[in-house]
C-alpha positions as CSV (number, residue, x, y, z in Angstrom):
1,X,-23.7,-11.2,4.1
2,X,-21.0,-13.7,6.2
3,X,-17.6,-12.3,5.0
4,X,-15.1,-14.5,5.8
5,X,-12.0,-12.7,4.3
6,X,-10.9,-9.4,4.4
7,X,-7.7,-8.2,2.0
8,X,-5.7,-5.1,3.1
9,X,-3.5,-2.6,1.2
10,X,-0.6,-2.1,3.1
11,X,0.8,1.7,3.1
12,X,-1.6,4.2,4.5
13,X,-4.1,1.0,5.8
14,X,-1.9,-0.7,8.2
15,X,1.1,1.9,8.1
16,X,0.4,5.3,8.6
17,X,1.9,6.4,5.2
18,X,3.2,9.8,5.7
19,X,5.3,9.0,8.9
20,X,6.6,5.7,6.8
21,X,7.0,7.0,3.3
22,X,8.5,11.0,3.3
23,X,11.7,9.5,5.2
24,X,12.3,6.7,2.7
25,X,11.2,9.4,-0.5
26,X,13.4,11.7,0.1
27,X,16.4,10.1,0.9
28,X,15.5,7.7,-2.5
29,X,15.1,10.9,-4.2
30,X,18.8,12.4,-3.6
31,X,20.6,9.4,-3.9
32,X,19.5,9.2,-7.5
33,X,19.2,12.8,-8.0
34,X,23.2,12.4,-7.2
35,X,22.7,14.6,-4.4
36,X,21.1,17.8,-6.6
37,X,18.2,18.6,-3.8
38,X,16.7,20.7,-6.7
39,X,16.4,17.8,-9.1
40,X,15.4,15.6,-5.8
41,X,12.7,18.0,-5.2
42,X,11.6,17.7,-8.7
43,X,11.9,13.8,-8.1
44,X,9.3,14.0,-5.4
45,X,7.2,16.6,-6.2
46,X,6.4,16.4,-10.1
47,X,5.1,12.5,-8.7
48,X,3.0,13.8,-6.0
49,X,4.2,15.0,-3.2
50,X,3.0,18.5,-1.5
51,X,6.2,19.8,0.3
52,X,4.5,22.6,1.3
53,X,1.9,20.2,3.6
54,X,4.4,17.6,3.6
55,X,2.4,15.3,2.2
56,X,1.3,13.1,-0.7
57,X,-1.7,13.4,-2.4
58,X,-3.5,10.8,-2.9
59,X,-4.0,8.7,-6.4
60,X,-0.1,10.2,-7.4
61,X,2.6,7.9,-8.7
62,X,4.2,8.3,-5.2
63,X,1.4,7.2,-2.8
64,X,-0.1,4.4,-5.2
65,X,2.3,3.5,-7.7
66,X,4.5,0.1,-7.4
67,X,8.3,0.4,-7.2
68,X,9.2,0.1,-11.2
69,X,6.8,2.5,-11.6
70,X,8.7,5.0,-9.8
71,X,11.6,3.5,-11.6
72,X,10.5,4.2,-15.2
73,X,9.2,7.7,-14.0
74,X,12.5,8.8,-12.5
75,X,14.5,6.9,-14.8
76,X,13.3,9.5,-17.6
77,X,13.9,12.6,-15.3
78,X,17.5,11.5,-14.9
79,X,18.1,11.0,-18.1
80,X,18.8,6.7,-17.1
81,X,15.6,5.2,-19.7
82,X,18.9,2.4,-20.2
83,X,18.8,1.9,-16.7
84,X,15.2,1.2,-15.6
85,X,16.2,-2.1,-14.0
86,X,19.2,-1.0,-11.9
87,X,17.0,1.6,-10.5
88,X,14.2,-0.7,-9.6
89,X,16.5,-3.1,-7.9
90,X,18.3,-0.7,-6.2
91,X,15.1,1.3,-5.4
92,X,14.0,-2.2,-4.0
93,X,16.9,-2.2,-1.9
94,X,16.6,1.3,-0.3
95,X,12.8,0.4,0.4
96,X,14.0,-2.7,2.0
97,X,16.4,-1.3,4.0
98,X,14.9,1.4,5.2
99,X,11.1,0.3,5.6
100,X,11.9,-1.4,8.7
101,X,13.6,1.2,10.2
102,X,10.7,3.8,9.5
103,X,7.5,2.0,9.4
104,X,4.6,3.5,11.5
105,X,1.8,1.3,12.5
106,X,-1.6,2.6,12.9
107,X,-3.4,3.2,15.7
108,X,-4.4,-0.3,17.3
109,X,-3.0,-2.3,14.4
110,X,-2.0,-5.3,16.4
111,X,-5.4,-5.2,18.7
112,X,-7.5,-4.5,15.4
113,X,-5.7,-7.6,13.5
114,X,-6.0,-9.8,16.5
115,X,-10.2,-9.5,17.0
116,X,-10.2,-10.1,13.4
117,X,-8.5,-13.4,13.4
118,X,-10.6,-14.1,16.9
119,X,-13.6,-13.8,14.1
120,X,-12.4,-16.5,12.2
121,X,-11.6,-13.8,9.7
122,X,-8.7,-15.2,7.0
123,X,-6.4,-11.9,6.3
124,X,-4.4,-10.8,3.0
125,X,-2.3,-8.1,2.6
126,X,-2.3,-7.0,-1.3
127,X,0.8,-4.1,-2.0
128,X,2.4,-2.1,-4.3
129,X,5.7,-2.5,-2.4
130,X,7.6,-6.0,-3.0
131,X,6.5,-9.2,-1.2
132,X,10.0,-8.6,0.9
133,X,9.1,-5.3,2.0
134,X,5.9,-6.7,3.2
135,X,8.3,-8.9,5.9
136,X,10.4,-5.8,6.3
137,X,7.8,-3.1,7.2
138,X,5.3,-5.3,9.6
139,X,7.9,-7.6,11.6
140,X,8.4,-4.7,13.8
141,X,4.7,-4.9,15.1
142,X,4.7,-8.6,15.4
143,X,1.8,-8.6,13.0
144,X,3.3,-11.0,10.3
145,X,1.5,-14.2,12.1
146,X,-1.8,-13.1,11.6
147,X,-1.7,-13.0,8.3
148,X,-2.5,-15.8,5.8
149,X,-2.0,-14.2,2.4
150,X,1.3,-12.1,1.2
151,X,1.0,-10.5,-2.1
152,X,3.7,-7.5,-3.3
153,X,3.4,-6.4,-7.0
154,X,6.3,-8.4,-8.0
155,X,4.3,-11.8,-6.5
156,X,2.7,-12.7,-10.2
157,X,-0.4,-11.7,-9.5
158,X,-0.5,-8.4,-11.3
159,X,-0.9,-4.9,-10.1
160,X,-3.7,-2.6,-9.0
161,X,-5.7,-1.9,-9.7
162,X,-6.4,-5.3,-11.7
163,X,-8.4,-7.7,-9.2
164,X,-5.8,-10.5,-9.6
165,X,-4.1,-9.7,-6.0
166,X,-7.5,-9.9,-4.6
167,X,-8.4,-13.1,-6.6
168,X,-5.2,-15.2,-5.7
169,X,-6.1,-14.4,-1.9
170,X,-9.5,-15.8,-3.0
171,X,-8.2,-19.0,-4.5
172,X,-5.4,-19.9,-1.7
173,X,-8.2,-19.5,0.8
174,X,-11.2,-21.1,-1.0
175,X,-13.3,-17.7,-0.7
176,X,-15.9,-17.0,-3.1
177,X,-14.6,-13.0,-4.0
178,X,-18.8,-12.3,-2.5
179,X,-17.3,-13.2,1.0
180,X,-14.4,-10.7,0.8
181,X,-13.7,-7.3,2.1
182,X,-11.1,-4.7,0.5
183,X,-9.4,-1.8,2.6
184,X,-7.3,0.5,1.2
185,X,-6.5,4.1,1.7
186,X,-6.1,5.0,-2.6
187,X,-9.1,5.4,-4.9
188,X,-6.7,2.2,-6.9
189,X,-7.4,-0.1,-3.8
190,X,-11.1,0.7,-4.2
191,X,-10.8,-0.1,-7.9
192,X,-8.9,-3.2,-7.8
193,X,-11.7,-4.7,-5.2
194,X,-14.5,-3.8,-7.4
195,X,-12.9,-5.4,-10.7
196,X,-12.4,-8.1,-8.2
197,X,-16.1,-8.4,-7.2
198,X,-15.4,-8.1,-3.9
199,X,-18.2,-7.8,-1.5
200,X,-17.4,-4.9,0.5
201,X,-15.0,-2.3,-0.5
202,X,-13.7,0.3,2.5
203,X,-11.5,2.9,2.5
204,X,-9.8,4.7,5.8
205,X,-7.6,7.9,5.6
206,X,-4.6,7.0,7.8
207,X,-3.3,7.8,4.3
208,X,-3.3,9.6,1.3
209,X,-6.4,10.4,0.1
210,X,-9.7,12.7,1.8
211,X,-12.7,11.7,2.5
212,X,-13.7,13.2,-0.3
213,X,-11.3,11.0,-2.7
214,X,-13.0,7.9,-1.6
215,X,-16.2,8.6,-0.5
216,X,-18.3,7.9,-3.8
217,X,-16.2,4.9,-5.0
218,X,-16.0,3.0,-1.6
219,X,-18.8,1.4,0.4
220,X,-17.5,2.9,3.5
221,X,-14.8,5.2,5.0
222,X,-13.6,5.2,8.4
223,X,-10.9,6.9,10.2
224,X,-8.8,3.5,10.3
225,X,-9.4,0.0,10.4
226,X,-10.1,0.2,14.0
227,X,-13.9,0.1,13.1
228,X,-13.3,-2.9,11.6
229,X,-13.8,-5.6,13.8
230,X,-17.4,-3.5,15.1
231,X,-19.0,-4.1,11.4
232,X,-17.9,-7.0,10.3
């Protein structure tokens, strides 16, 4: 098979998730815990995240859910169900704001990206994060050119793990889905290529998940996307 697209998740795929995400979490977590660190605790770890391994595991709310997700889960902790917007636009904001100044890039994501596009490879990103915080976690790593598809959860194109991230990047690039390859660290990336049809379906642990977690839902694991540009 000639694949001639490839779609990405973003966090834990082309940002190493746990040096990007705890930093962002927990400071999230106390602003609308009011500054309680024992309700912030509860904030983070009731959603998935291992303090203990200072971590998060993989498939929770916190390492594959979107941003009003988080809201609505929080939102009923702090006793704010009237409030479910506010909090996702202001979680927005925090993400925003502080996704630039945090974001960790892979190992080789710029060199990895570049022999892609060499390939004649057209490249999606497809997120849970907003379309913005796309812009505001990759600029740093001067990445944002080689891509030709941008899709956040709030882009209209659904969420994972429906396929209809992967199918817009199909349509705007004139794909057939059989061409396509989907990379994502979370069992939900996995998911959302297969009700997509994509063709190939690859997981990498630069973040959340085990081998294990992936390993008999995904066509292949690697260590990153590095392998990428040797298989395709």
């Amino acid at each position: 098979m000639k694949y001639r697209g490839i779609v990405f998740d973003k966090d834990g795929t082309l940002l190493d998730f746990n040096k990007t995400w705890i930093p962002i979490y927990l400071y999230a977590a106390l602003e609308f815990a009011g500054g309680d660190r024992q309700l912030a605790d509860r904030l983070l770890t009731q959603h998935g995240f291992a303090a203990a391994q200072n971590r998060f595991i993989g498939g929770s709310l916190l390492a594959a859910g979107n941003n009003r997700q988080i809201a609505e889960a929080w939102a009923i902790q702090i006793g704010r169900t009237d409030q479910i917007e506010v909090i996702n636009q202001r979680l927005n904001e925090i993400f925003q704001e502080l996704g630039s100044a945090h974001a960790t890039a892979v190992d080789g994501l710029s060199d990895t990206l570049a022999r892609l596009k060499q390939a004649g490879h057209k490249l999606g990103v497809a997120t849970a994060d907003s379309h913005q915080g796309i812009i505001n976690t990759l600029q740093a790593f001067d990445v944002l050119h080689q891509f030709d598809f941008l899709a956040g959860y709030d882009s209209g194109h659904g969420v994972k793990p429906e396929a209809g991230m992967v199918l817009a990047f199909c349509a705007a690039m004139e794909l057939a889905v059989e061409t396509v390859v989907v990379v994502g660290d979370n069992r939900h990336d996995i998911v959302m290529g297969r009700n997509a049809g994509a063709g190939l379906c690859i997981g990498v642990l630069t973040g959340t998940s085990t081998r294990g977690d992936l390993e008999d839902i995904a066509d292949m694991v690697f260590d990153d996307i590095s392998a990428l540009p040797g298989i395709l």
